[in-house]
N, C-alpha and C positions, 0 to 999 in steps of 0.2 A: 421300435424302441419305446420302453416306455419313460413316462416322466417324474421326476421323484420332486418337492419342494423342500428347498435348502431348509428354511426354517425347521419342518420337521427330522432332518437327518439326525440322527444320534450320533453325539462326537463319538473318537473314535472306533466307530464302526467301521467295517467291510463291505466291497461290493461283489457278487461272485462273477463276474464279467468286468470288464474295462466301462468307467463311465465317462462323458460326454458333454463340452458345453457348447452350446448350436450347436448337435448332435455331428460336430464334426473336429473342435479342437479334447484332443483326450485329457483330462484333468488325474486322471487317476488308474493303474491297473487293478487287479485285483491285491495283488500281497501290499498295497497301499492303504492306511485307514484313514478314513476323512475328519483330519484333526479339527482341535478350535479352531487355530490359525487358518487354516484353507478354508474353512465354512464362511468364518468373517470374511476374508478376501474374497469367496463369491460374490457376497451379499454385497463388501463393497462396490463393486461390477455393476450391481445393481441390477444381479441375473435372481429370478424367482425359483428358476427349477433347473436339474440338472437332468441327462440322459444314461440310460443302461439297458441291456436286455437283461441285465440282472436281478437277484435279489441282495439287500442289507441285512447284515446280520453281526454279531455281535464279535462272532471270531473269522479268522481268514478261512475262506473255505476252502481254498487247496487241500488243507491237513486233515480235510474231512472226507475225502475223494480217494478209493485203490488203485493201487501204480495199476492195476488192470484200467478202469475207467481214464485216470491218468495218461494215459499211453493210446488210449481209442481215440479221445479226445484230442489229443498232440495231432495223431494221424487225420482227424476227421480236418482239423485245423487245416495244418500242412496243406493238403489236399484243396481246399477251402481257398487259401490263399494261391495256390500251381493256379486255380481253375481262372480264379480273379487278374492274378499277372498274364495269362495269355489273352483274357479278352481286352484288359488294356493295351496289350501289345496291339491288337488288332483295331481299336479304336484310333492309337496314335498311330497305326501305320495310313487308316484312311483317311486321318486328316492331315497326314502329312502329306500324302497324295492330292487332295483336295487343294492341299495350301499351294501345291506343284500347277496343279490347272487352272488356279486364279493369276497369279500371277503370268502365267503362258499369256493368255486370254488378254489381261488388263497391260500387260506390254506388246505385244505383238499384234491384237487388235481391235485394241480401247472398247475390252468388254469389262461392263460390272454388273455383276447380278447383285441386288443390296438385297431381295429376295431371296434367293438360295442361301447366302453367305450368311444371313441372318439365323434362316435355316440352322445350319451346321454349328454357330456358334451356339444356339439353343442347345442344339443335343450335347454339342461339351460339356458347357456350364451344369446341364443338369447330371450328368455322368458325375464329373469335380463334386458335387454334391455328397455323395457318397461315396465317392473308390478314389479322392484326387490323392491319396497315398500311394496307388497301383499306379497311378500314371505320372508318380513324380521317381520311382523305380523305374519306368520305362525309359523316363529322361535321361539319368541319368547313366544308360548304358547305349545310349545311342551314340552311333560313331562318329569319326572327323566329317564336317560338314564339308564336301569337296567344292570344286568349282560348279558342280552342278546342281547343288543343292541347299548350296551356303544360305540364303537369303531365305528358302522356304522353311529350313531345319533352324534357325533364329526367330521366325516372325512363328510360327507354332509353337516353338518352345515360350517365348514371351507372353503368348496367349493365353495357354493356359497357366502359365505363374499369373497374368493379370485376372484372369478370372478366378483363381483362389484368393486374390490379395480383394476383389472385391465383393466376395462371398461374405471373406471375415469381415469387410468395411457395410455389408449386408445393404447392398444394393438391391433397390427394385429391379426383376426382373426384365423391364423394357431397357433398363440404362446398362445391364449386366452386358447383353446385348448388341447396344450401342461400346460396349467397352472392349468387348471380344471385337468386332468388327473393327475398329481403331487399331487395335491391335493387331491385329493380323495385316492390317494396310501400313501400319505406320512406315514402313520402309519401301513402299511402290516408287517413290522417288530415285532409289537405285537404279531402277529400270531402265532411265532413261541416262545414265551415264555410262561411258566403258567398263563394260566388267572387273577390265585388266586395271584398273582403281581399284577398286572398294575388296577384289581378291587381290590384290598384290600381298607379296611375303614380305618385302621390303621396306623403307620408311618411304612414307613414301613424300615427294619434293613440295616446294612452295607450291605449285602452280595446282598437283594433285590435289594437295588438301584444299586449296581454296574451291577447287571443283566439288568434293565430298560434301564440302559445308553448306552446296545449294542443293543436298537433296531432300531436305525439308520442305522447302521450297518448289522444290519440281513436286515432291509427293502430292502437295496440297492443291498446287493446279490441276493435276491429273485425276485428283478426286472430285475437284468442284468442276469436271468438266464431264465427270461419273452422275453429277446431281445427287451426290454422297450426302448426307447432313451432314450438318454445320459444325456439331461436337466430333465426328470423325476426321472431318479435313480438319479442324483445328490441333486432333492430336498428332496427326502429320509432320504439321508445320509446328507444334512446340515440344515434340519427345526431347530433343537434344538442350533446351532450356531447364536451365538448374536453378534453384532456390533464393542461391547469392547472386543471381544475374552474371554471371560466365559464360552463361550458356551459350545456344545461337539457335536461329539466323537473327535473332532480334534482346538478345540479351535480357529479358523479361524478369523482374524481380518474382520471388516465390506469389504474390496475393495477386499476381497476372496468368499467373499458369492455370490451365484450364484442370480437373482431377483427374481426367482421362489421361493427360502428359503427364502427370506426376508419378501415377500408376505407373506407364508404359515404362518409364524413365525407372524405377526402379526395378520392375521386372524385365526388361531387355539387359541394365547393366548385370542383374543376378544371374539372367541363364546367358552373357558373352565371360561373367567372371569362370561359370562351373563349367562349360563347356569346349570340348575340342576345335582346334581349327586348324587349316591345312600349317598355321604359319607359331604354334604356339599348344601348349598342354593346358587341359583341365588343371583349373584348381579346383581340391574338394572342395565341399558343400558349407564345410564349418569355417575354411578359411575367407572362401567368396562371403560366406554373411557377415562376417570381423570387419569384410573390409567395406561394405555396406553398413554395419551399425558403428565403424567408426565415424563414415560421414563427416569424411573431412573437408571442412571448409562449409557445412552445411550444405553442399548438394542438392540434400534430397529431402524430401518433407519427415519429417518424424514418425507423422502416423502412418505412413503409407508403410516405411521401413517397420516399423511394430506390426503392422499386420503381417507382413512376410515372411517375420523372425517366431510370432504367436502360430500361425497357420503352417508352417515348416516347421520348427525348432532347428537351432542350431545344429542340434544330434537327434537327430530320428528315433525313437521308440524301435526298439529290434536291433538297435545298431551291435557290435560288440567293441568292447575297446579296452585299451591297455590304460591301467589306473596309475596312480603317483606313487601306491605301496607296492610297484612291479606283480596286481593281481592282474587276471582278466575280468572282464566282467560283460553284461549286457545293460545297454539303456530301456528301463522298465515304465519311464515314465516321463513327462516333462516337469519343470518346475517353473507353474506362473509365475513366479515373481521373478524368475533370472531364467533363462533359458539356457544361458552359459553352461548352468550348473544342475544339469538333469538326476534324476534317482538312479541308478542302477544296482541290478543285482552283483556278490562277487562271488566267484568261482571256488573253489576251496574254502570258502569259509560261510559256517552256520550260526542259528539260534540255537541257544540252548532245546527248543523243541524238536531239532532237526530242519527247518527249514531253511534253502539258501539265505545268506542273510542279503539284505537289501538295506542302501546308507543313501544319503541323500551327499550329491557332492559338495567340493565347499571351499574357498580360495582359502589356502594353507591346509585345508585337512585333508581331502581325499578331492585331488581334480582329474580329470582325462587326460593320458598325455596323446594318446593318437588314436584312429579308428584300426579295427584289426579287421583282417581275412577272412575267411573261413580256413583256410590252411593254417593259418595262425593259432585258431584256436584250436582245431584237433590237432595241434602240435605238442 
């Protein structure tokens, strides 16, 4: 990619590729021009330069392109992304394998490689680098996490949401690290209780839950008995500590909580909000982060939840969704300042030049009312 400096962008101009800021959150598609307004709010970021493998130019360049090149391109695309979703498939299936023999190992017989496991989280983190949009698709079409895999398909799924949440918080490498590792541990303390707990479908009685609220606490002996460092067993023992001091085993106000638990603490409740379980349905993706950026009660740190909601968006880039004026449409783009309220394109209706038109959403003008199918829209 190359790198372009805000100061010199020309208002609105076009880029003819999607552009980029930490060559990972999208700022812009191409049918999008980079107004005053969004140049100033880079600058206030206090970002220098943006990313593209494009070039800027003065008009959109879609309109400059033959539905022949049009069309090669679509397919070259397509193809592009087939190639990219099966090798995340295949990355997430072998850490979730991975995640399957640590655990084996570290309950059955008090092994911890802090070496391998280090290992493996590297190569995540740096995959997330580039493709963590392939493997946040792969999440979310992973199945009910059964009794046999419940714990492994939660502490992977957590991992790498926390390794995206501290990508954008733009951790050094050795604490990236240290924070995949945490997180992938944070829940070893399960191990040592009856399964028929922590999987029951049920509510489950006084005596249960007081059980459940010591596996913080078990987690963290069984890591400091690992010779784990100190900022891993400590996220152990404080994931379940929130903000307002509610939390547990030790009720810790938010300026006690270590950032490793505040991380974990958000990215565990994001992927138990979106994801299946033997006892309860997925909520989609937009409702789990509502119910996350409501933060009620103050929970959860602020900034940790902004990187989650900046590094996701509420509505994903490619989504398609049904609008407030009963069109269809696609999301084409985020909107920094609200994520709520992304750009999409809409279906049946154009610019006077002929190009789909594209609006920016807007509370009372044009909002989403829900995500669509793909049956829906060739419908």
């Amino acid at each position: 990619m190359k790198d372009f400096l805000v100061k010199e962008i020309e208002p609105d101009s076009y880029f003819s590729t999607n552009t980029y800021l930490d060559r990972g959150f999208v700022l812009t598609a191409p049918e999008i021009p980079y107004t005053v307004q969004l140049i100033n709010l880079i600058e206030k970021w206090n970002y220098i330069s943006i990313y593209s493998e494009g070039e800027a130019g003065k008009e959109y360049f879609a309109g400059n392109v033959s539905n022949a090149e049009q069309e090669g391109t679509a397919g070259l695309s397509q193809q592009l992304d087939y190639d990219k979703l099966e090798k995340a498939e295949g990355i997430y299936s072998g850490f979730l394998a991975f995640t399957e023999t640590v655990f084996f190992r570290a309950g059955t017989s008090n092994e911890f490689d802090m070496n391998l496991i280090s290992e493996k989280i590297k190569e995540i983190a740096d995959y997330i680098k580039d493709d963590r949009r392939f493997l946040m698709r792969v999440l979310k079409k992973s199945g009910i996490a059964d009794e046999k895999n419940y714990l492994s398909i939660h502490s992977a799924g957590s991992t790498i949401l926390s390794l995206i949440i501290g990508s954008y918080l733009k951790l050094p490498p050795y604490r990236m690290i240290e924070l995949g590792v945490a997180s992938l541990m944070h829940e070893v303390g399960m191990l040592k209780l009856p399964a028929q707990i922590y999987l029951s479908q049920n509510p489950l009685n006084a005596q249960e839950q007081k059980a459940i609220m010591t596996h913080p606490i078990l987690g963290y002996s069984m890591l400091k008995s690992f010779s784990a460092p100190l900022p891993v067993c400590l996220a152990a023992l404080e994931h379940h500590e929130r903000e307002n001091a509610t939390g547990y085993p030790r009720r810790l106000p938010g300026d006690k909580i270590s950032l490793y638990s505040k991380i974990i603490a958000v990215a565990c409740s994001y992927e138990a909000l979106s994801s299946k379980r033997p006892h309860k349905e997925a909520k989609d993706g937009y409702t789990g982060m509502l119910e996350l950026l409501k933060n009620e009660g103050k929970k959860y740190d602020d900034t940790v939840v902004k990187a989650l909601v900046l590094s996701l968006s509420i509505y994903p880039i490619g989504l398609y969704v049904l609008l407030s004026n009963d069109k269809k449409g696609q999301v084409v783009d985020v909107n920094p300042e609200n994520p709520r309220f992304p750009i999409v394109q809409i279906f049946g209706e154009y610019t006077p030049d002929g190009k789909i038109k594209t609006q920016q959403t807007a509370q009372d003008v044009l909002t989403i009312v829900r995500p669509l199918n793909r049956a829906e829209i060739d419908s």
